[in-house]
C-alpha positions in Angstrom: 111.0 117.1 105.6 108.0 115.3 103.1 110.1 113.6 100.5 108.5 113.7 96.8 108.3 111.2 94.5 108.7 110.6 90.6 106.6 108.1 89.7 107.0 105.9 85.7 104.1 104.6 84.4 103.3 101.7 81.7 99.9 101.4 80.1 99.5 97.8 79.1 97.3 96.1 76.8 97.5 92.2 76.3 101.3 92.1 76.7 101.7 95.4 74.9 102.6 98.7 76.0 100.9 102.0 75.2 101.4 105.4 75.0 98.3 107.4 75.5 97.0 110.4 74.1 93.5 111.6 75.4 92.6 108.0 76.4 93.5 107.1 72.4 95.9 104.3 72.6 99.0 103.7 70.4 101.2 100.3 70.2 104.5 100.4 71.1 106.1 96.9 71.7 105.8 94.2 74.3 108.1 92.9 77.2 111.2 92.4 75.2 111.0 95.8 74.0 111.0 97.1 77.2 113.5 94.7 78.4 115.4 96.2 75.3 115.0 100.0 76.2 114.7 99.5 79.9 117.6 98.6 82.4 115.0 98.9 85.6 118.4 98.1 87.7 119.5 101.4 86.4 116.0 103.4 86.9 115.5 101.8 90.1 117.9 104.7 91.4 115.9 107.1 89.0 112.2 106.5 90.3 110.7 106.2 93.4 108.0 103.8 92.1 106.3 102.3 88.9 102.6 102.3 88.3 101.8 99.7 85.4 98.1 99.8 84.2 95.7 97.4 82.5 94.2 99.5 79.7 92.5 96.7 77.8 88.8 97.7 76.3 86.5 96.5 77.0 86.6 93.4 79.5 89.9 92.7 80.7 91.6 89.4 80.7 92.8 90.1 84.9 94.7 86.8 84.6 97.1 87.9 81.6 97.8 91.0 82.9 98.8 89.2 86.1 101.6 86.7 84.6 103.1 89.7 82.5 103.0 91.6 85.6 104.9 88.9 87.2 107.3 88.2 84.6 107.9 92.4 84.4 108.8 92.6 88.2 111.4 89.4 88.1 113.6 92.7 86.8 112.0 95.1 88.5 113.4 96.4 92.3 111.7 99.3 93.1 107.6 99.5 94.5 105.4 98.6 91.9 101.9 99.8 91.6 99.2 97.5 89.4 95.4 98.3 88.5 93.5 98.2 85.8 89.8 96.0 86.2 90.5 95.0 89.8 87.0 93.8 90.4 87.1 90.8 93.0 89.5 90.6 95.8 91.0 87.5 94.4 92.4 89.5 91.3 93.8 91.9 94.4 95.8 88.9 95.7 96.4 87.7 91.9 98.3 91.0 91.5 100.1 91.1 94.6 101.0 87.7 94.2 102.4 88.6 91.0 104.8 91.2 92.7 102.9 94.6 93.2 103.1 96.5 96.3 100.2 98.7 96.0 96.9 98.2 93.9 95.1 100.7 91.8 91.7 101.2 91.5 89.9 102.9 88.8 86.2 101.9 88.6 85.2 100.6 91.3 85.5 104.0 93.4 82.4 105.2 91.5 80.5 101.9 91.1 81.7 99.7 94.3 82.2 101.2 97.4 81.7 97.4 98.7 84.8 96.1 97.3 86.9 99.1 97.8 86.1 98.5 101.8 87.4 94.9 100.9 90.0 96.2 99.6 91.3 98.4 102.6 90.5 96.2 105.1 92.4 93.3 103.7 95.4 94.8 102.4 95.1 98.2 104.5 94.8 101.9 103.1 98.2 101.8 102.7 98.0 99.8 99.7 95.3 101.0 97.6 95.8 103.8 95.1 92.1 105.4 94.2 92.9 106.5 90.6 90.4 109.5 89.4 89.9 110.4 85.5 88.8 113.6 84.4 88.0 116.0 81.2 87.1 119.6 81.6 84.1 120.0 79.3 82.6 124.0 78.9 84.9 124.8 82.1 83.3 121.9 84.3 85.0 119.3 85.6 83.9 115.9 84.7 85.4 112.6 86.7 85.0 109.9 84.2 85.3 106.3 84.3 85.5 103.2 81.6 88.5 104.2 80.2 86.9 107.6 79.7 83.7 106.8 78.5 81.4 107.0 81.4 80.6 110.4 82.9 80.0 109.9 86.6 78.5 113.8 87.4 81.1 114.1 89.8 83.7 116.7 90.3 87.3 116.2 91.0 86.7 117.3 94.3 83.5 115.3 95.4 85.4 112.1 93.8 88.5 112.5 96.0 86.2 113.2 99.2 84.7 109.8 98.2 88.3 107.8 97.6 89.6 109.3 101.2 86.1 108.4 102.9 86.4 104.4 101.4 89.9 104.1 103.0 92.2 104.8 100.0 95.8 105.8 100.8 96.6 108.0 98.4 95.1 109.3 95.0 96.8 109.1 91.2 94.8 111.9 89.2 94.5 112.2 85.9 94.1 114.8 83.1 92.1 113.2 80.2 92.5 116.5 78.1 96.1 117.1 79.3 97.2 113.2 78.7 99.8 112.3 76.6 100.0 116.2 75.2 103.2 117.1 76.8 101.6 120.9 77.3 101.8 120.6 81.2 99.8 119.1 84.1 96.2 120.8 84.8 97.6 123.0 87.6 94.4 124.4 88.9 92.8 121.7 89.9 95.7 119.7 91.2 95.5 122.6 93.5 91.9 122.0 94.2 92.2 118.3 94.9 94.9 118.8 96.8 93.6 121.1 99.5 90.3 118.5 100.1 92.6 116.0 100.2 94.4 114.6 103.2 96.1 111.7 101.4 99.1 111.8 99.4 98.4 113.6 95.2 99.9 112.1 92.7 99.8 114.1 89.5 99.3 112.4 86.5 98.4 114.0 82.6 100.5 116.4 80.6 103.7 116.1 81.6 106.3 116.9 78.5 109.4 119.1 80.3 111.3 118.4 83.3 110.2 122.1 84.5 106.2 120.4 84.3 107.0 118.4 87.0 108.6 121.1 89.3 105.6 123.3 88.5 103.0 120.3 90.2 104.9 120.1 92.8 105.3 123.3 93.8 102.0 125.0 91.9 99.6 122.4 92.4 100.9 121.0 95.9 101.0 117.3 94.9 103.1 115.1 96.4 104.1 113.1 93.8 104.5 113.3 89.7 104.1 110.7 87.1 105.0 110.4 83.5 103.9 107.3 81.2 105.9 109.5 78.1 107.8 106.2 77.0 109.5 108.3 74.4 110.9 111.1 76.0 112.3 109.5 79.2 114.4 107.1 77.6 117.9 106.4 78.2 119.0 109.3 81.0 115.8 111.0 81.1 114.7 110.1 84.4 118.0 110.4 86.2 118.0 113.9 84.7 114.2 114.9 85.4 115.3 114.1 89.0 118.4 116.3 89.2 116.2 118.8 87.6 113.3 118.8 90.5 116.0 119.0 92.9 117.7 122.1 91.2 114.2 123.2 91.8 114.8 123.2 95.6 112.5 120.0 95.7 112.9 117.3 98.1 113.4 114.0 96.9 115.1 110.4 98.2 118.6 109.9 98.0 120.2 106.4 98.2 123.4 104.9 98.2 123.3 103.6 94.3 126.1 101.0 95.2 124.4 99.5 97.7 122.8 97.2 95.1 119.4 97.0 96.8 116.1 98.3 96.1 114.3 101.9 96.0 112.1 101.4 99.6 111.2 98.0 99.9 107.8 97.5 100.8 107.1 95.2 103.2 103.5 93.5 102.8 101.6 92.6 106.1 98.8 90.7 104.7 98.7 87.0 103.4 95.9 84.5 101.9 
């Protein structure tokens, strides 16, 4: 049976993490916060993998963002997703040399089909997460890039054909009108995407109740869920989300919390 996945995310900025509302970014505090809120031993068993995201404006300072990624994953032992201005190759391997398992790529979807290519054929499919940004303006979807502010024409659908055709493994898709509102993912078209797509979903945008989740899963027909709600998943929140989507008769990992090992560790096949 498919297992599903809850997925954290982090929205960094120069060190800092977010929280995100409509693309609008608010401070909240930097790695010792975290460090101070965040026992990732204990959410290792909670999670099935953390996405952390560069969500600098403007240009992005790649190498930064790679040492705190580094320094966040020396107590982190679960998959780790990192994007967020991967324009080269070498700030691919930068990232991965920092400790991430799987890259995600925003931009260059739209604007470099070149380098995505790159991507896939250096690291494999596998390993790249296309991530898709979208607003619903006068009932028309609109995939967006730029942190939000470039409107590519595309719709959610034509965008995801275009991440699957370039090689991408899987796709994170995001609600820009639905983010950080806590009123529920965009059900409809995580329905839509999901039936062009032949890669893994993961739902991202909107998510304020544990029932939210449940609801993309089985509503929308996404694989996987994400929440970057730093607030409202503190403490036991994502240990109970996860009892909650399985009260919901949905299949998720089970591991042996004692064993003192990882959640899936990922094995990377490529090298320099």
């Amino acid at each position: 049976m498919l297992k599903h996945r809850l997925i954290f995310t982090l929205l960094m900025d120069r060190g800092v993490f977010m929280l995100s509302r409509n693309f609008r970014l608010q401070k909240v505090g930097g790695l010792s916060w975290i460090k101070e809120h965040y026992d990732f031993n204990s959410i290792a068993f909670s999670i099935d993998e953390l996405v952390v995201l560069n969500v600098e404006r403007g240009r992005k300072d790649t190498e930064l963002f790679s040492r705190n990624v580094s320094e966040l994953t020396k107590n982190c032992f679960m998959p780790l997703a990192a994007g967020g201005g991967v324009n080269s190759v070498d700030v691919a391997f930068r990232l991965f040399d920092a400790g991430a398992d799987k890259l995600v790529v925003n931009t260059a979807i739209i604007k470099d089909a070149e380098l995505v290519k790159s991507l896939v054929r250096t690291f494999g499919g596998q390993s790249i997460i296309a991530s898709i940004d979208y607003k619903i303006i006068d009932g028309r979807e609109h995939v967006v890039t730029d942190n939000g502010s470039f409107d590519t024409d595309l719709s959610v659908e034509a965008a995801v054909r275009r991440a699957v055709d370039l090689g991408a493994g899987e796709i994170y898709l995001t609600s820009m009108n639905r983010d950080g509102t806590g009123q529920g993912y965009d059900i409809e078209t995580l329905r839509k995407a999901s039936a062009v797509s032949p890669v893994p979903i993961i739902a991202s945008g909107g998510a304020g109740r544990f029932d939210h989740m449940a609801e993309a899963i089985n509503k929308g027909s996404v694989q996987a869920v994400s929440t970057a709600n730093l607030f409202n998943f503190m403490a036991g929140g994502l240990t109970e989300t996860r009892a909650v989507l399985k009260e919901h008769g949905i299949a998720m990992a089970e591991w042996n919390v004692g064993s003192g090992t990882g959640v899936f560790p990922v094995s990377k096949a490529w090298a320099r």
